[in-house]
GUPAPA-986175 format. One record per residue (C-alpha): residue number from 1; residue in one letter; z, x, y. Coordinates in steps of 0.5 Angstrom, whole numbers, plus 500, padded with zeros to 3 digits. Example, Ala and Ser with C-alpha at 12.3 -4.5 7.8 and 13.67 -1.06 7.14 Angstrom:
// GUPAPA-986175
<1 A <516 525 491>>
<2 S <514 527 498>>
***
This chain:
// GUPAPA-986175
<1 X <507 497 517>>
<2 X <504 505 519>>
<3 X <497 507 520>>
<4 X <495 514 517>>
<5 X <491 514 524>>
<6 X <498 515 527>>
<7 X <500 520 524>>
<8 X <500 527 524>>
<9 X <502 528 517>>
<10 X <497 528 511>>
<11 X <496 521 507>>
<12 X <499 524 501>>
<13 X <505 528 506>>
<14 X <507 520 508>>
<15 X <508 518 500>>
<16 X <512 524 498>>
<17 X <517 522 504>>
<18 X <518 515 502>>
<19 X <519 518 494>>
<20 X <526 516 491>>
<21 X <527 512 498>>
<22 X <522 507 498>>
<23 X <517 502 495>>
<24 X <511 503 498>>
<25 X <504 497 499>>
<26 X <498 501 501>>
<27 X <493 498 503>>
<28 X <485 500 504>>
<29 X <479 498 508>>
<30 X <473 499 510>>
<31 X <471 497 517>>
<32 X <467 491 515>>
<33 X <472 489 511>>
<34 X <479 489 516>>
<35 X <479 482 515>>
<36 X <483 483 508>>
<37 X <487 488 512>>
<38 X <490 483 518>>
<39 X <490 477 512>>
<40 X <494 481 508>>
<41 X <499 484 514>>
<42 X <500 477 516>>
<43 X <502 475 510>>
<44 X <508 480 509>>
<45 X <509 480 516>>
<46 X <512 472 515>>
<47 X <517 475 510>>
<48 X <518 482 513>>
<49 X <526 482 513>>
<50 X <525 480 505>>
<51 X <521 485 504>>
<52 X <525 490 507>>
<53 X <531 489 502>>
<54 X <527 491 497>>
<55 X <526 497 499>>
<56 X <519 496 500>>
<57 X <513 500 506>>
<58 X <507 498 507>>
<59 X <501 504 510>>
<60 X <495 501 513>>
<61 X <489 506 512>>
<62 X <482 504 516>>
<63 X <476 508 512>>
<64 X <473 510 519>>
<65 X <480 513 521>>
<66 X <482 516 514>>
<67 X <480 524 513>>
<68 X <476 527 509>>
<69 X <483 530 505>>
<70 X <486 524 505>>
<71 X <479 520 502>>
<72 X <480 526 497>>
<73 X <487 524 495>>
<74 X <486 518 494>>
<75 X <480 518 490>>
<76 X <482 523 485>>
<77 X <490 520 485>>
<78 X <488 512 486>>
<79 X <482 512 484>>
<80 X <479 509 490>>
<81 X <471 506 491>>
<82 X <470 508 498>>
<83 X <466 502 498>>
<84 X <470 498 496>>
<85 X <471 492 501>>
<86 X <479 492 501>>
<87 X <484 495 495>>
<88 X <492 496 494>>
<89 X <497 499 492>>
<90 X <503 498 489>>
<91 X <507 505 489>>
<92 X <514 505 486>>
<93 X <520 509 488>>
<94 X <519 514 483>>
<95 X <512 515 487>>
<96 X <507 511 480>>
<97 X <502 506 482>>
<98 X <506 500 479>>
<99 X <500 495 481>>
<100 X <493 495 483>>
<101 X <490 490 488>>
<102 X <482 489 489>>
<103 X <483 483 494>>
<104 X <490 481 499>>
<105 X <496 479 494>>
<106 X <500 473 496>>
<107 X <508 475 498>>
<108 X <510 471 492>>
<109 X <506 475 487>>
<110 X <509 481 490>>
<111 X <516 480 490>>
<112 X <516 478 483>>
<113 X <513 485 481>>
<114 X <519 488 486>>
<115 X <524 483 483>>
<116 X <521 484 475>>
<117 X <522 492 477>>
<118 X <528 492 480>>
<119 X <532 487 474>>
<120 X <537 490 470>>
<121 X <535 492 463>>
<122 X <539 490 456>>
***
């Protein structure tokens, strides 16, 4: 999982990096709340190898370490609620949000949407 606050790139500059490559989970949490953040990477940390063959990064932003630029974007892009204790993304490799999660998802619930997407179609 990568941290906005490690990098140097803008928020947005990351996703469009992983576009047409990768499936990203983008998770948001307020200070308060990082409780959400740590149950929901621990959760994907136990199947990570899984998660990896489906293409799928994970980003980690903490509200206290996020700029405003990039508070900016995902208000506008993702519609986020700054005061919402936790929220969640599931972004396609074509860079559209597929799923919204307002509380951490179960691994399972996440690889039936990925595998749901990743079918082939008659």
């Amino acid at each position: 999982m990568e941290s906005v606050a490690n990098q140097q790139k803008s928020l947005k500059a990351m996703l469009a990096d992983k576009k047409d490559h990768r499936n990203v989970l983008l998770l948001y949490g307020r200070d308060d709340a990082q409780h959400y953040l740590i149950e929901q990477q621990e959760a994907l940390i136990e199947v990570k190898d899984d998660l990896a063959k489906l293409d799928l990064a994970g980003i980690v932003i903490v509200a206290s370490e996020l700029q405003e630029p990039d508070r900016q974007f995902l208000m506008h892009d993702y519609k986020l609620i700054p005061s919402d204790e936790f929220s969640g993304w599931l972004i396609g490799k074509d860079g559209e949000v597929k799923q919204t999660y307002q509380k951490p998802t179960t691994s399972e619930e996440l690889f039936n949407h990925l595998n749901r997407r990743a079918a082939p179609r008659d």
